[in-house]
N, C-alpha and C positions, 0 to 999 in steps of 0.2 A: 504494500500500500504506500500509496503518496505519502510524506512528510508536508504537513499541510500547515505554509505560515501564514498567519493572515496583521495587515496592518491596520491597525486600529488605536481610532481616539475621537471622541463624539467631538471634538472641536476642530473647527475648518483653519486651514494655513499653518498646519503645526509639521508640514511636510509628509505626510503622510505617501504620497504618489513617489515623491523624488527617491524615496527609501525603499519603494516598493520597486523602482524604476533598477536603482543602483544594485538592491540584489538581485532580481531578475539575471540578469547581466552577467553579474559575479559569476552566480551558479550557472549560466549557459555555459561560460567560459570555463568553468571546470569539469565539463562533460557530460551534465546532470542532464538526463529530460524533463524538463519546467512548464509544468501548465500555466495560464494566468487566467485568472477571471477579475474584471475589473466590477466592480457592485455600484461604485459612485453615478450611479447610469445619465445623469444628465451631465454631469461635467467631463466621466473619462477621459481624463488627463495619461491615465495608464496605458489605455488604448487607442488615443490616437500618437503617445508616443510610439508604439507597438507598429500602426501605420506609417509612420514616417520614417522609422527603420527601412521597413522594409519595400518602401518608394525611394527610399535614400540609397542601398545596397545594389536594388538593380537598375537606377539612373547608370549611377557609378562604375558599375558590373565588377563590385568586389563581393567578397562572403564573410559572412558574420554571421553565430548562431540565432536562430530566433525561437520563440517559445510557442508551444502549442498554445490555441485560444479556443477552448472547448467552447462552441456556439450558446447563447442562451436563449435564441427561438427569435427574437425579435430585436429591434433598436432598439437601442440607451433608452431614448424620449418615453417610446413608447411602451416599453416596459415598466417603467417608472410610475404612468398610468394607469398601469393595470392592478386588475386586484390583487390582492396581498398571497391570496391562495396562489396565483397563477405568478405571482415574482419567486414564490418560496418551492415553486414546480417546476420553472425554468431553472432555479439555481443547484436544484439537488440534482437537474441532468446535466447540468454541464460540469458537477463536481462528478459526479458517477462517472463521467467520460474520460477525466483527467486521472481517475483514479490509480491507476497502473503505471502513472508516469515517476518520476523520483520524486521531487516536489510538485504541491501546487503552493502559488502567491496570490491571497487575497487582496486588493484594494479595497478597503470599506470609505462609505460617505462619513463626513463629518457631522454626524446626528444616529442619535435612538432609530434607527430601523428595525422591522421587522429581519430585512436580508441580512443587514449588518451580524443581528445577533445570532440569527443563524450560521452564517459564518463564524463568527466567533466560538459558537458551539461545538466546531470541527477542527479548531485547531490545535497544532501541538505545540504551537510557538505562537505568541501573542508580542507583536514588536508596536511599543507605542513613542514617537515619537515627539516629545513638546520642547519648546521656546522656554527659555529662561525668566518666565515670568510667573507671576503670582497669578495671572489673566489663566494661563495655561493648568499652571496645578490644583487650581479651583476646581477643575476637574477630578483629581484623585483624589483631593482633599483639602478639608476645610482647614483653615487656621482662624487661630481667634483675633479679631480687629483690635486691641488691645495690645499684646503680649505678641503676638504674630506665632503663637505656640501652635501648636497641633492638635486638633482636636476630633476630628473624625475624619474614615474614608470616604470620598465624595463616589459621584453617582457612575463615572465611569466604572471605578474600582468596585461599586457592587456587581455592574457588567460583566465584570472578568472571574468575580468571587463566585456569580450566578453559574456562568460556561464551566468552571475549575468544575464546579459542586457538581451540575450535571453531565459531565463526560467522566467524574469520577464514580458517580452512584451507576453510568451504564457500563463498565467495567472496561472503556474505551483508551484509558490509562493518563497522565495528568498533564497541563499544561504551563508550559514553562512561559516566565512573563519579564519583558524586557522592557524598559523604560529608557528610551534614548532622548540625552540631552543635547538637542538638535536646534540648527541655525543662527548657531551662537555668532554675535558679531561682537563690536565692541561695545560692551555694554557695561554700567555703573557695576565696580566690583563687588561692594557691600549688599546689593540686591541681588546678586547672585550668588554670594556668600550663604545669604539666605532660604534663598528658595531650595538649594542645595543640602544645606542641612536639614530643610523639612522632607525635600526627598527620601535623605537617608534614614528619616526616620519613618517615613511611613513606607520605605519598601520593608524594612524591617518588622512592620505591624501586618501588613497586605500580601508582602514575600512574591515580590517584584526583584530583579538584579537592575542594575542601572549600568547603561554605558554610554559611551562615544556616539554620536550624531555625526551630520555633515555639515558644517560650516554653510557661511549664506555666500558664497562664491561666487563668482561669475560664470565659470566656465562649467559648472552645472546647470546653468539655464540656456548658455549660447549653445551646447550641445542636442539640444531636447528636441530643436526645428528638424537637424538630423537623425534625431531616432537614436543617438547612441549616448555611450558612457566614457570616463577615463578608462575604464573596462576593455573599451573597444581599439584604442587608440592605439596605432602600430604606425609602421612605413607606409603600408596599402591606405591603411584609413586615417587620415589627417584632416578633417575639414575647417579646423580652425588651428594656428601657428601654436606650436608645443613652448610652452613655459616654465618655470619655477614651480608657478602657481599650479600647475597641474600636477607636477611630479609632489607637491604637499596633496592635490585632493586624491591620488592613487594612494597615501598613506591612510590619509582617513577613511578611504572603503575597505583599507586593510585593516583597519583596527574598527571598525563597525563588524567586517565581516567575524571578528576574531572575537569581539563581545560578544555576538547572539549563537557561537561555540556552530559555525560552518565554514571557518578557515580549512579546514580536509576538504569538504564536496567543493569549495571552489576554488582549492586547487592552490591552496595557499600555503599550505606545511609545511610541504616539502621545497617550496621557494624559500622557505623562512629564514 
């Protein structure tokens, strides 16, 4: 059976697609066969990167791996539409189709869905990526306006306690939960001092790991019109000038890949 990761965080611009984008990638490139199903169905950020790959590759007439995209019966728009019954019918055949592959990579929307949580339901890796803010962690959890202490898990985090509970009680085995601190820029230190320590203490309440993100870079979004990653970047495939700056973001998917423990499938380890 697939190893099935899915990205997930009920809040919009926390990067969720770009992370979903960069491991995709990883794991082509270390041999793996990668299903993708993107859930975010009106905005599809994941799939039409998916398409620009692979209009980019044979413009070009180079090769690069691409990922199976198990059909969901209908458009984005229009499945989005549809009833809840008929989104949660389309998704379970297009996960049943990917099944046999090595992975699959969930894209979820940035909100409480019905799809969403059903995805989350199946996964064995839960990669949540947020922003170094208090806006962002409001989601796993509350802090007190006073003291800024810590006081409960927020409503995500019962999301994930819900999926743990029930893949645990269907004897489906448990899932592992990663918290990436993501699109970090230059930001006031003491506020990030902060939010950091409430981090570490409520994965230590919730049992969450926390790692490395991707930076808000340039040349993660100049890449994206092309379909590709640092992943992809070689002599054949160069479509924008090779930098410094790049050769820092192939470290940070090195050490993203190496947090969420798939530095082996993508082929990382034995580079080491």
């Amino acid at each position: 059976m697939a190893k099935v990761i899915v990205i997930g965080n009920e809040k919009g611009g926390a990067g969720k697609s770009t992370i979903a984008i960069h491991l995709v990638t990883a794991l082509l490139h270390g041999g793996n066969r990668v299903g993708v199903i993107d859930l975010d169905l009106r905005q599809r950020s994941l799939g039409r990167f998916l398409a620009n790959r692979r209009a980019w590759l044979a413009a070009n007439a180079v090769n690069a791996p691409c990922p199976d995209e198990p059909d969901l019966g209908m458009d984005g728009a229009l499945l989005a539409r549809a009833p809840v019954a008929d989104q949660l019918a389309a998704f379970q055949n297009a996960f049943a189709a990917a099944s046999d592959l090595d992975f699959i990579v969930i894209d979820t929307p940035g909100g409480d869905t019905d799809l969403s949580r059903a995805a989350h339901a199946e996964a064995d890796v839960i990669v949540t990526p947020m922003n170094d803010s208090f806006v962002d962690f409001d989601l796993l959890g509350h802090v007190d306006p006073v003291s800024l202490e810590l006081t409960r898990p927020s409503i995500y985090s019962e999301t994930v306690w819900e999926s743990r509970k029930a893949k645990a009680m269907s004897r489906r085995g448990q899932i592992d939960w990663i918290v990436l601190s993501n699109r970090l820029g230059v930001a006031e230190a003491r506020n990030r001092r902060r939010v950091d320590d409430r981090l570490a203490l409520l994965a230590r309440k919730v049992g969450f790991r926390v790692g490395p993100g991707l930076r808000d870079r340039v040349i993660y979004r100049e890449l994206f019109p092309f379909g590709l990653t640092v992943a992809d970047l070689s002599t054949e495939i160069r479509p924008v000038s090779v930098s410094l700056a790049h050769v820092a973001a192939r470290q940070e998917l090195r050490a993203l890949i190496h947090a969420i423990g798939l530095e082996e499938a993508a082929g990382l380890a034995a580079a080491a």
